[in-house]
C-alpha positions as CSV (number, residue, x, y, z in Angstrom):
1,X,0.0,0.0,0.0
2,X,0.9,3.2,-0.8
3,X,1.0,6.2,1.6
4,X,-1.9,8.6,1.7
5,X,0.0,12.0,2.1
6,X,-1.3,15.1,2.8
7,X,1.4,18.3,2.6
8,X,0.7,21.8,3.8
9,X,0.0,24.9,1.9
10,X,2.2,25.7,-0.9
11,X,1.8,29.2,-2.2
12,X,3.0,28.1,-5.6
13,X,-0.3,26.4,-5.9
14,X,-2.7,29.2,-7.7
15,X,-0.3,29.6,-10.4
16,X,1.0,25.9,-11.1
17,X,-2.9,25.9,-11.8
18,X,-2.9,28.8,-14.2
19,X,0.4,26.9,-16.3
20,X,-0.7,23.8,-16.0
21,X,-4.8,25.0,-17.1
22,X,-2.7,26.7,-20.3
23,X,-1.0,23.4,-21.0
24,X,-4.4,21.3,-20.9
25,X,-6.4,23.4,-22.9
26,X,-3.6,23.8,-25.4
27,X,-3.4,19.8,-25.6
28,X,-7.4,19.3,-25.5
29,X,-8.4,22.2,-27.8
30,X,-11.5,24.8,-27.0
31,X,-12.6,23.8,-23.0
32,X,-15.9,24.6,-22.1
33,X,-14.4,25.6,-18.5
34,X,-11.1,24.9,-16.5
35,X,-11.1,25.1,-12.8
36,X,-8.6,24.6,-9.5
37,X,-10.7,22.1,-7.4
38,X,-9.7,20.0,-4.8
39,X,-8.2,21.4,-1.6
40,X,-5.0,22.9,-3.5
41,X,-7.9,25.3,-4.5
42,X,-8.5,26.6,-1.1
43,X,-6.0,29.0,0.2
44,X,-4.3,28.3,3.3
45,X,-5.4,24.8,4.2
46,X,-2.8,21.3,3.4
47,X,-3.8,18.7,1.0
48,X,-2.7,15.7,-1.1
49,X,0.3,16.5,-3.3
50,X,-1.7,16.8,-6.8
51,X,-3.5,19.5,-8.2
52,X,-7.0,18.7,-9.2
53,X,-8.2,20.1,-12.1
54,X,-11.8,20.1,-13.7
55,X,-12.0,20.6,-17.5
56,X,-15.4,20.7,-19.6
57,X,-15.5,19.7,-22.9
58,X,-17.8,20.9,-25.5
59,X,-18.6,17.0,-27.1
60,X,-17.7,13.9,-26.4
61,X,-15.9,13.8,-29.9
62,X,-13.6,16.7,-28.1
63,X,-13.1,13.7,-25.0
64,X,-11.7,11.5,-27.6
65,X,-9.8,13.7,-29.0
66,X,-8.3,14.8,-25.6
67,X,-7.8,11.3,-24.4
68,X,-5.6,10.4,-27.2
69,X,-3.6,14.2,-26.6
70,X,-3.3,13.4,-23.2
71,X,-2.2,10.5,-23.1
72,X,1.2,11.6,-25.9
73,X,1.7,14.0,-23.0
74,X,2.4,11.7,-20.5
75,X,-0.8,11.7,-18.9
76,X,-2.3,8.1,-17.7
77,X,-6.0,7.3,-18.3
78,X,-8.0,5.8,-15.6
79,X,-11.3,5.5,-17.3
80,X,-14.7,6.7,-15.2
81,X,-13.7,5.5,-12.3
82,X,-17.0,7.1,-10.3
83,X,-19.2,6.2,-12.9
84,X,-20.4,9.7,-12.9
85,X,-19.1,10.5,-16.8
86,X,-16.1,12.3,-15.6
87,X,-12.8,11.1,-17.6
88,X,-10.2,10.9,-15.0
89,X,-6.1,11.0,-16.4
90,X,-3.2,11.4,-13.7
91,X,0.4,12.7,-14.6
92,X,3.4,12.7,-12.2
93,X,5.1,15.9,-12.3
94,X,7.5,17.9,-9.8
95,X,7.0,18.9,-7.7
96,X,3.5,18.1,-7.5
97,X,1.0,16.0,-9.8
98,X,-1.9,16.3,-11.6
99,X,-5.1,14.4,-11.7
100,X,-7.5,15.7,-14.4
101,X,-11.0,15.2,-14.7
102,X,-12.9,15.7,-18.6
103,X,-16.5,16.3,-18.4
104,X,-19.1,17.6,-20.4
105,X,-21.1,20.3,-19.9
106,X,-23.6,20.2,-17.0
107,X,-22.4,17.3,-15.2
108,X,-23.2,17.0,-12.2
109,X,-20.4,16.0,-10.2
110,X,-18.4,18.7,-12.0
111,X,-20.7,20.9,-10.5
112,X,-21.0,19.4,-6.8
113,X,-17.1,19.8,-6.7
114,X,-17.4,23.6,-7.7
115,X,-20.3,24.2,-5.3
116,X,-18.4,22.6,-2.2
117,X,-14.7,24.4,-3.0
118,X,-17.1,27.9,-3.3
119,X,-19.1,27.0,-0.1
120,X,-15.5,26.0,1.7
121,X,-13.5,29.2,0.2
122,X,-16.4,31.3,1.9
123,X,-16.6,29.5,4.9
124,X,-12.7,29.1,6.4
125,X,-13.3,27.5,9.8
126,X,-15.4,24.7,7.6
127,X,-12.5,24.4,5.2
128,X,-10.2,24.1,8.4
129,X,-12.1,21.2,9.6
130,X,-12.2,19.9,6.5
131,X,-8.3,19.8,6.4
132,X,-8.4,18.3,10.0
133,X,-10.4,15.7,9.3
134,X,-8.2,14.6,5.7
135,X,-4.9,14.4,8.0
136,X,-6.9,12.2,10.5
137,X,-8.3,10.0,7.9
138,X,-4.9,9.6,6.2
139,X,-3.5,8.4,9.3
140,X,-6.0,6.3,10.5
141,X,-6.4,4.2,6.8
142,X,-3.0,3.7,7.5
143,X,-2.9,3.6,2.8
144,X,-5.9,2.0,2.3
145,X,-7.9,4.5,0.3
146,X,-10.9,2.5,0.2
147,X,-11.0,2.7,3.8
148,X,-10.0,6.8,3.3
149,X,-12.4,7.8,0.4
150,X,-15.6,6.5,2.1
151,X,-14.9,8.1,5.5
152,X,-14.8,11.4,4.1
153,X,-18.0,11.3,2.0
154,X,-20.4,12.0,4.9
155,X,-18.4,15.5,5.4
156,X,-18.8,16.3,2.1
157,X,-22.8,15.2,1.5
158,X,-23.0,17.0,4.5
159,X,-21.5,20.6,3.2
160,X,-22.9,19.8,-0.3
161,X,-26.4,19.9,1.9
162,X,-25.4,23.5,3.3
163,X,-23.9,25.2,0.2
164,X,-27.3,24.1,-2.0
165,X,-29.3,25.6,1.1
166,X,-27.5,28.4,1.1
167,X,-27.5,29.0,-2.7
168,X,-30.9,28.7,-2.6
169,X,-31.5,31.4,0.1
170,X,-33.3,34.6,-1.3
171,X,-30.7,37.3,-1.6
Protein backbone atom coordinates (compact mmCIF):
# COMPACT_ATOMS: atom_id res chain seq x y z
CA UNK A 1 0.00 0.00 0.00
CA UNK A 2 0.89 3.18 -0.79
CA UNK A 3 0.98 6.22 1.56
CA UNK A 4 -1.85 8.56 1.66
CA UNK A 5 0.01 11.99 2.09
CA UNK A 6 -1.28 15.11 2.81
CA UNK A 7 1.41 18.29 2.64
CA UNK A 8 0.74 21.80 3.84
CA UNK A 9 -0.03 24.89 1.87
CA UNK A 10 2.18 25.65 -0.91
CA UNK A 11 1.76 29.20 -2.21
CA UNK A 12 2.99 28.06 -5.63
CA UNK A 13 -0.25 26.42 -5.86
CA UNK A 14 -2.74 29.19 -7.70
CA UNK A 15 -0.26 29.59 -10.40
CA UNK A 16 0.98 25.87 -11.15
CA UNK A 17 -2.88 25.93 -11.85
CA UNK A 18 -2.87 28.78 -14.16
CA UNK A 19 0.43 26.94 -16.30
CA UNK A 20 -0.70 23.77 -16.00
CA UNK A 21 -4.78 25.04 -17.07
CA UNK A 22 -2.72 26.70 -20.26
CA UNK A 23 -1.02 23.44 -20.99
CA UNK A 24 -4.42 21.27 -20.87
CA UNK A 25 -6.44 23.35 -22.89
CA UNK A 26 -3.56 23.76 -25.44
CA UNK A 27 -3.35 19.79 -25.61
CA UNK A 28 -7.42 19.29 -25.51
CA UNK A 29 -8.38 22.18 -27.77
CA UNK A 30 -11.53 24.77 -26.97
CA UNK A 31 -12.63 23.79 -23.04
CA UNK A 32 -15.89 24.63 -22.15
CA UNK A 33 -14.43 25.61 -18.48
CA UNK A 34 -11.14 24.90 -16.49
CA UNK A 35 -11.14 25.08 -12.77
CA UNK A 36 -8.55 24.63 -9.52
CA UNK A 37 -10.66 22.08 -7.40
CA UNK A 38 -9.69 20.01 -4.75
CA UNK A 39 -8.18 21.38 -1.61
CA UNK A 40 -5.01 22.89 -3.49
CA UNK A 41 -7.95 25.26 -4.53
CA UNK A 42 -8.50 26.58 -1.10
CA UNK A 43 -6.03 28.97 0.18
CA UNK A 44 -4.29 28.28 3.29
CA UNK A 45 -5.41 24.84 4.19
CA UNK A 46 -2.79 21.27 3.40
CA UNK A 47 -3.79 18.66 0.98
CA UNK A 48 -2.74 15.68 -1.13
CA UNK A 49 0.26 16.48 -3.27
CA UNK A 50 -1.66 16.85 -6.84
CA UNK A 51 -3.52 19.45 -8.16
CA UNK A 52 -6.97 18.69 -9.19
CA UNK A 53 -8.17 20.14 -12.06
CA UNK A 54 -11.75 20.08 -13.71
CA UNK A 55 -11.97 20.64 -17.53
CA UNK A 56 -15.41 20.74 -19.63
CA UNK A 57 -15.52 19.73 -22.87
CA UNK A 58 -17.84 20.94 -25.49
CA UNK A 59 -18.58 17.03 -27.12
CA UNK A 60 -17.73 13.92 -26.41
CA UNK A 61 -15.87 13.83 -29.89
CA UNK A 62 -13.63 16.65 -28.15
CA UNK A 63 -13.15 13.66 -25.01
CA UNK A 64 -11.66 11.47 -27.60
CA UNK A 65 -9.77 13.72 -28.99
CA UNK A 66 -8.30 14.81 -25.58
CA UNK A 67 -7.80 11.31 -24.45
CA UNK A 68 -5.62 10.42 -27.24
CA UNK A 69 -3.57 14.18 -26.62
CA UNK A 70 -3.29 13.43 -23.19
CA UNK A 71 -2.16 10.46 -23.13
CA UNK A 72 1.15 11.60 -25.87
CA UNK A 73 1.74 13.97 -23.04
CA UNK A 74 2.38 11.69 -20.45
CA UNK A 75 -0.75 11.68 -18.94
CA UNK A 76 -2.32 8.09 -17.70
CA UNK A 77 -5.96 7.26 -18.25
CA UNK A 78 -8.05 5.80 -15.58
CA UNK A 79 -11.30 5.53 -17.27
CA UNK A 80 -14.73 6.73 -15.23
CA UNK A 81 -13.70 5.54 -12.30
CA UNK A 82 -16.97 7.11 -10.31
CA UNK A 83 -19.23 6.19 -12.94
CA UNK A 84 -20.43 9.70 -12.92
CA UNK A 85 -19.10 10.47 -16.77
CA UNK A 86 -16.06 12.27 -15.62
CA UNK A 87 -12.76 11.14 -17.61
CA UNK A 88 -10.23 10.87 -15.04
CA UNK A 89 -6.14 10.96 -16.37
CA UNK A 90 -3.23 11.38 -13.71
CA UNK A 91 0.43 12.73 -14.63
CA UNK A 92 3.38 12.70 -12.16
CA UNK A 93 5.13 15.89 -12.29
CA UNK A 94 7.52 17.94 -9.81
CA UNK A 95 7.01 18.90 -7.67
CA UNK A 96 3.49 18.15 -7.50
CA UNK A 97 0.96 16.01 -9.76
CA UNK A 98 -1.91 16.33 -11.56
CA UNK A 99 -5.09 14.44 -11.72
CA UNK A 100 -7.53 15.74 -14.36
CA UNK A 101 -10.99 15.17 -14.65
CA UNK A 102 -12.85 15.66 -18.56
CA UNK A 103 -16.54 16.33 -18.42
CA UNK A 104 -19.05 17.61 -20.41
CA UNK A 105 -21.12 20.32 -19.92
CA UNK A 106 -23.64 20.15 -17.00
CA UNK A 107 -22.40 17.32 -15.19
CA UNK A 108 -23.17 16.98 -12.17
CA UNK A 109 -20.44 16.01 -10.15
CA UNK A 110 -18.43 18.71 -12.01
CA UNK A 111 -20.67 20.89 -10.51
CA UNK A 112 -20.99 19.36 -6.84
CA UNK A 113 -17.06 19.81 -6.72
CA UNK A 114 -17.41 23.58 -7.71
CA UNK A 115 -20.28 24.22 -5.32
CA UNK A 116 -18.36 22.56 -2.21
CA UNK A 117 -14.74 24.36 -2.98
CA UNK A 118 -17.14 27.94 -3.34
CA UNK A 119 -19.05 26.95 -0.05
CA UNK A 120 -15.48 26.00 1.70
CA UNK A 121 -13.47 29.19 0.23
CA UNK A 122 -16.37 31.26 1.89
CA UNK A 123 -16.58 29.50 4.93
CA UNK A 124 -12.75 29.12 6.42
CA UNK A 125 -13.29 27.49 9.77
CA UNK A 126 -15.40 24.75 7.58
CA UNK A 127 -12.51 24.44 5.23
CA UNK A 128 -10.22 24.08 8.44
CA UNK A 129 -12.11 21.25 9.57
CA UNK A 130 -12.15 19.91 6.46
CA UNK A 131 -8.34 19.77 6.41
CA UNK A 132 -8.36 18.30 9.99
CA UNK A 133 -10.37 15.74 9.30
CA UNK A 134 -8.24 14.59 5.72
CA UNK A 135 -4.93 14.45 7.98
CA UNK A 136 -6.87 12.22 10.54
CA UNK A 137 -8.26 9.99 7.89
CA UNK A 138 -4.88 9.60 6.24
CA UNK A 139 -3.46 8.41 9.29
CA UNK A 140 -6.00 6.28 10.49
CA UNK A 141 -6.44 4.17 6.76
CA UNK A 142 -2.98 3.72 7.52
CA UNK A 143 -2.85 3.64 2.76
CA UNK A 144 -5.91 1.97 2.32
CA UNK A 145 -7.87 4.51 0.31
CA UNK A 146 -10.88 2.47 0.19
CA UNK A 147 -11.04 2.74 3.83
CA UNK A 148 -10.05 6.76 3.28
CA UNK A 149 -12.41 7.84 0.40
CA UNK A 150 -15.55 6.54 2.13
CA UNK A 151 -14.86 8.10 5.50
CA UNK A 152 -14.82 11.39 4.09
CA UNK A 153 -18.02 11.26 2.01
CA UNK A 154 -20.37 12.00 4.88
CA UNK A 155 -18.41 15.53 5.41
CA UNK A 156 -18.78 16.26 2.05
CA UNK A 157 -22.80 15.20 1.54
CA UNK A 158 -23.02 17.03 4.48
CA UNK A 159 -21.49 20.56 3.18
CA UNK A 160 -22.92 19.75 -0.27
CA UNK A 161 -26.36 19.94 1.88
CA UNK A 162 -25.41 23.52 3.30
CA UNK A 163 -23.95 25.17 0.21
CA UNK A 164 -27.29 24.06 -1.97
CA UNK A 165 -29.33 25.62 1.09
CA UNK A 166 -27.54 28.43 1.10
CA UNK A 167 -27.54 29.00 -2.71
CA UNK A 168 -30.88 28.73 -2.62
CA UNK A 169 -31.54 31.37 0.15
CA UNK A 170 -33.35 34.63 -1.34
CA UNK A 171 -30.67 37.29 -1.61
Amino acid sequence: MRAIRIVDYDPVWPDLFRHRSEAIAALCGHLADIQHVGRTALPGLCAKPKLDIDAVLHTRTMRLMATERLRQDGYASRGDPYCDDRWTFTKNETPYGTRLYLSLPGNPAHRDRLLFRDYLRSHPRTAERYGALKRKLASEANGCWERYTPLKSDFVAEILRHARTEREKPS
